[in-house]
C-alpha positions as CSV (number, residue, x, y, z in Angstrom):
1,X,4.4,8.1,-14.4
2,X,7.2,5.6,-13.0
3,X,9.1,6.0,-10.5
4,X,12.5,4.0,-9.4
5,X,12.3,2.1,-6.6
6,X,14.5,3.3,-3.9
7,X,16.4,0.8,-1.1
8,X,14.2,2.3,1.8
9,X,11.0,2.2,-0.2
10,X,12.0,-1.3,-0.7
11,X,12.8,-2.5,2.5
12,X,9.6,-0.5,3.3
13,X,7.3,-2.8,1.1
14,X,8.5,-6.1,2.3
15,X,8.4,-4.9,6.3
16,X,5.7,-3.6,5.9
17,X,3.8,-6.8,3.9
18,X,5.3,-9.0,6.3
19,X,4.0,-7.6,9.5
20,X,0.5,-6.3,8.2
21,X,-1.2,-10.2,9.0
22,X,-2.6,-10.6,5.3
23,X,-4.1,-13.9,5.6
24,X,-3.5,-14.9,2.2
25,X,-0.5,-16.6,2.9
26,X,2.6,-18.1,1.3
27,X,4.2,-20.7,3.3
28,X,7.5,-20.4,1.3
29,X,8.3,-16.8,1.9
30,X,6.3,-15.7,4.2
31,X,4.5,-13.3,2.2
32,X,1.4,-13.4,1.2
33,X,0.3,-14.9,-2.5
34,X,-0.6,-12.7,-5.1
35,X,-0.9,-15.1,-7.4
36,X,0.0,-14.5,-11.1
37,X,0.8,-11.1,-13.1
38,X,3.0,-9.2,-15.4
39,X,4.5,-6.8,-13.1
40,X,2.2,-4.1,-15.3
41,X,-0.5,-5.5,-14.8
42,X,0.2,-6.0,-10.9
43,X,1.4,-2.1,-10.8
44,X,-1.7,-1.2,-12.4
45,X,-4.1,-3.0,-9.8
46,X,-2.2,-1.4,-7.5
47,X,-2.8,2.0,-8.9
48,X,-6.7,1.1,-9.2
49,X,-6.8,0.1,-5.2
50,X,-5.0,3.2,-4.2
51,X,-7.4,5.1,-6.6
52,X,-10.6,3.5,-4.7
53,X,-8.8,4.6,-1.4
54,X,-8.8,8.2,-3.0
55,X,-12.4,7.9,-3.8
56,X,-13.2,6.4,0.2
57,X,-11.4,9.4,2.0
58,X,-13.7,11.9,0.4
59,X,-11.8,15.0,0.8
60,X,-11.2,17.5,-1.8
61,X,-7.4,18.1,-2.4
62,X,-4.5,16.9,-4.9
63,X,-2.7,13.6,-4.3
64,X,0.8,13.0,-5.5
65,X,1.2,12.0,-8.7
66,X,3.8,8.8,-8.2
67,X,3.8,5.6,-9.7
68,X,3.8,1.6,-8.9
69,X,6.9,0.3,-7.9
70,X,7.8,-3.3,-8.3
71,X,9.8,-4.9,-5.5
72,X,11.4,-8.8,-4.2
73,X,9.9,-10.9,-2.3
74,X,12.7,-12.7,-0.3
75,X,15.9,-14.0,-0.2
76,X,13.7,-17.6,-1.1
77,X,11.9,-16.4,-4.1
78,X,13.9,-16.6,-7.4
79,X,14.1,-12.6,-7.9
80,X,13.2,-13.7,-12.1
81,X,10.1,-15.1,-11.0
82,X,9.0,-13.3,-8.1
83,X,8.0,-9.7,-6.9
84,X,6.0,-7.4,-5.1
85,X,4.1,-4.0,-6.3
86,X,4.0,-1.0,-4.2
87,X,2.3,2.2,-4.7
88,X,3.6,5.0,-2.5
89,X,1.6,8.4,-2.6
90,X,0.2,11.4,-0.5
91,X,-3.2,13.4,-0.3
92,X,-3.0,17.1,0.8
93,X,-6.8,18.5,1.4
94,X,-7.8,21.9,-0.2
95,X,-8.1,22.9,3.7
96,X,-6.2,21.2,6.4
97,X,-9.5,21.2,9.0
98,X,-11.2,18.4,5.9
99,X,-9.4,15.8,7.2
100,X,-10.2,16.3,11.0
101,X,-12.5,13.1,11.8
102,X,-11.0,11.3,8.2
103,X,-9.1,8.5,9.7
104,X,-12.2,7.4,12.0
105,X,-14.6,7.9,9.4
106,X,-12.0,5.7,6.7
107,X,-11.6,3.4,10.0
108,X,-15.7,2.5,9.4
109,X,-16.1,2.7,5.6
110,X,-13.0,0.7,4.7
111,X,-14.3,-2.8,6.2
112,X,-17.8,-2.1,3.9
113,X,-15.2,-2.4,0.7
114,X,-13.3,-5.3,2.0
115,X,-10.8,-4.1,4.1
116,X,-9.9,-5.7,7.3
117,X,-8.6,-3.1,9.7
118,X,-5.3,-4.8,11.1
119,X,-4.5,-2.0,13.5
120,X,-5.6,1.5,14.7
121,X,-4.1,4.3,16.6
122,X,-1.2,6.2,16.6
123,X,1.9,5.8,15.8
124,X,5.6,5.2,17.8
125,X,6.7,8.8,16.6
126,X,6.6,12.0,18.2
127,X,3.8,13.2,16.4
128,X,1.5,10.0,17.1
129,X,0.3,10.2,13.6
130,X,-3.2,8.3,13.6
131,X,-2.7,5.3,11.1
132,X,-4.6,2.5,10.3
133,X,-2.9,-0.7,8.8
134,X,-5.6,-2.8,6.6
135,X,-5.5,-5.9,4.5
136,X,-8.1,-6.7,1.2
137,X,-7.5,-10.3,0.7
138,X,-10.0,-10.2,-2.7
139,X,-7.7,-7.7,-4.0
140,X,-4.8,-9.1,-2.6
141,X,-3.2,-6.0,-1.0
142,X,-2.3,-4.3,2.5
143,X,-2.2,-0.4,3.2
144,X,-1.0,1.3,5.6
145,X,-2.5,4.8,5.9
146,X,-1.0,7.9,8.3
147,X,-2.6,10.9,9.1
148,X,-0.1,13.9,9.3
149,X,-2.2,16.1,11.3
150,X,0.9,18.2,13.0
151,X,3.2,18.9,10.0
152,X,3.1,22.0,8.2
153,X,1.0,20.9,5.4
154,X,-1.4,18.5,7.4
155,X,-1.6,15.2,4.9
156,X,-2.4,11.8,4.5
157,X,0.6,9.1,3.6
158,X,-0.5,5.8,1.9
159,X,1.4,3.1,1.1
160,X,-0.4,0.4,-0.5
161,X,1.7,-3.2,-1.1
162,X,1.2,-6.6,-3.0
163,X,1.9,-10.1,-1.2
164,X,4.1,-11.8,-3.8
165,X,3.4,-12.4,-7.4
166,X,5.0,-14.7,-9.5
167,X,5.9,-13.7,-13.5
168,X,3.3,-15.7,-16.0
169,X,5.8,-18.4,-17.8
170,X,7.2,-17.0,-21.1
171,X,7.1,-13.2,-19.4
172,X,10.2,-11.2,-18.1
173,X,9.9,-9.8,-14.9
174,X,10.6,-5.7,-15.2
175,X,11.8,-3.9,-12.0
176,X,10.6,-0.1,-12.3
């Protein structure tokens, strides 16, 4: 399933991208280099790394069913050539005590699937929602992962973003 892109998700991406240290970097735009993709092929590695991050938090409970999003990567990237993917989604366990100890435990396993933990700890809301902020240079994406331990329905948030990808020559960039 697709999903349109809205202008917070979007500004959400590139903030996000920018600030989470990816060392694969792009000295034009300051994003990170994805290399080179259709945007479905980019939205679909996406999917697959937010799919492994399903697998590494172990819990039993439904994840929302949203699809890639495909994004700009700055004002000085030619918006025909270049783009980002993003793949918003949440995971709700079957019982809200599962995820009790799942952000430390995801804290250890991720770096054994090469993930490099960028930052730990809670958040600037309220709440102080445990997240953890990670970059997979291999795979060429960040996440940014928040445990919603106080809401209603205790939950995890993902957001899993591309560095910047340029169109193959001869391809058209869609924006979905």
């Amino acid at each position: 399933m697709k999903i349109k892109a809205g202008a917070s998700a979007l500004l959400l991406s590139l903030a996000f991208t920018t600030l989470t240290g990816c060392s694969m970097n792009d000295k034009d735009s300051g994003l990170p280099s994805s290399g080179i993709s259709t945007t479905h092929d980019a939205a679909d590695a996406a999917e697959k790394v937010s799919s492994e991050l399903y697998d590494l938090v172990g819990v039993k409970g439904m994840a929302t069913k949203t699809g890639a999003g495909v994004g700009h990567c700055g004002s000085d990237k030619d918006p025909e050539k270049y783009f980002t993917v993003f793949h918003p989604w949440s995971f709700v366990p079957a019982a809200p005590a599962q995820l009790e100890g799942v952000m430390e435990r995801l804290k250890n396993e991720m770096p054994k699937h090469g993930w490099k933990i960028v930052s730990f700890g809670p958040d600037t809301s309220k709440n102080k929602n445990v997240t953890i902020v990670a970059d997979n240079d291999a795979k060429k994406f960040s996440v940014e992962i928040s445990h919603h331990a106080k809401d209603d329905e205790p939950k995890l948030s993902i957001f899993v973003t591309s560095g910047c990808y340029q169109i193959p020559d001869g391809e058209k960039l869609e924006r979905f």
